[in-house]
N, C-alpha and C positions, 0 to 999 in steps of 0.2 A: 807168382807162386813162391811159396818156400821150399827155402832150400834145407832138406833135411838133413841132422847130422848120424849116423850108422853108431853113433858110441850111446844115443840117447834115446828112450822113448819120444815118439812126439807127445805122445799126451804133458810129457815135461816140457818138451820144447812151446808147446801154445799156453801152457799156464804159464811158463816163462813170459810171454809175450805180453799175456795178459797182465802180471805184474808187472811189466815194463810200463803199460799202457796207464796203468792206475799209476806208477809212481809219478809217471811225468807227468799226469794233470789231465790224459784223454780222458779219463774216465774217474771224473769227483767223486767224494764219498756220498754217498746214498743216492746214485742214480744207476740207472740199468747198466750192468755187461753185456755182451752177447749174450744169446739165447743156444744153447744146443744145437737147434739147426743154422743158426748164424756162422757157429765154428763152425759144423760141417759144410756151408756153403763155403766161406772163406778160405777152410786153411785145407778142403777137399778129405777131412776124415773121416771114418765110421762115427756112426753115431752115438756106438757103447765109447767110445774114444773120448768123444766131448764130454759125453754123461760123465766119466773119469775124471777130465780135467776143470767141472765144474763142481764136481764132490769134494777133489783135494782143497781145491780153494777154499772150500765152507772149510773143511777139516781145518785149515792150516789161518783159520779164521780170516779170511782177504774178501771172502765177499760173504753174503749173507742170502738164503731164499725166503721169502714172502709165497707160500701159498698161491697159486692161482694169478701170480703178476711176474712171477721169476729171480733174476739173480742181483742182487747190487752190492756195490764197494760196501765193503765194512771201516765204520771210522778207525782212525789209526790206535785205540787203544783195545779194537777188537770188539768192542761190544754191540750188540746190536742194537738198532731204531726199535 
């Protein structure tokens, strides 16, 4: 389980995570991330929680949603498949 830090939202702390995971190559450009209930199974948060930290990512361009198949890495210059 993670160890939360009290100076930080989690929802920063697992998009953190998530960046980590995409920088180092777990997670290629255009293949799936977790899913909403993925985070919530794994890192044990509410679900408006995920839904959060899988917004900010589109916001902050790092992954990309597809309709009806969910969430994937956005190539490094941002722009969508």
């Amino acid at each position: 389980m993670i160890e939360w830090r009290l100076n930080q939202p989690k929802w920063v702390q697992v998009a953190n995570i998530i960046k980590e995971r995409i920088s180092s190559g777990d997670y290629p450009v255009d293949t799936p991330v977790p899913s909403e209930h993925q985070i919530v199974q794994e890192f044990g948060i509410a679900r408006g929680t995920a839904r959060k930290v899988l917004q900010r990512l589109q916001e902050e361009g790092v992954i990309y949603a597809v309709r009806g198949l969910g969430s994937f890495v956005s190539p490094p210059n941002g722009t969508d498949s």
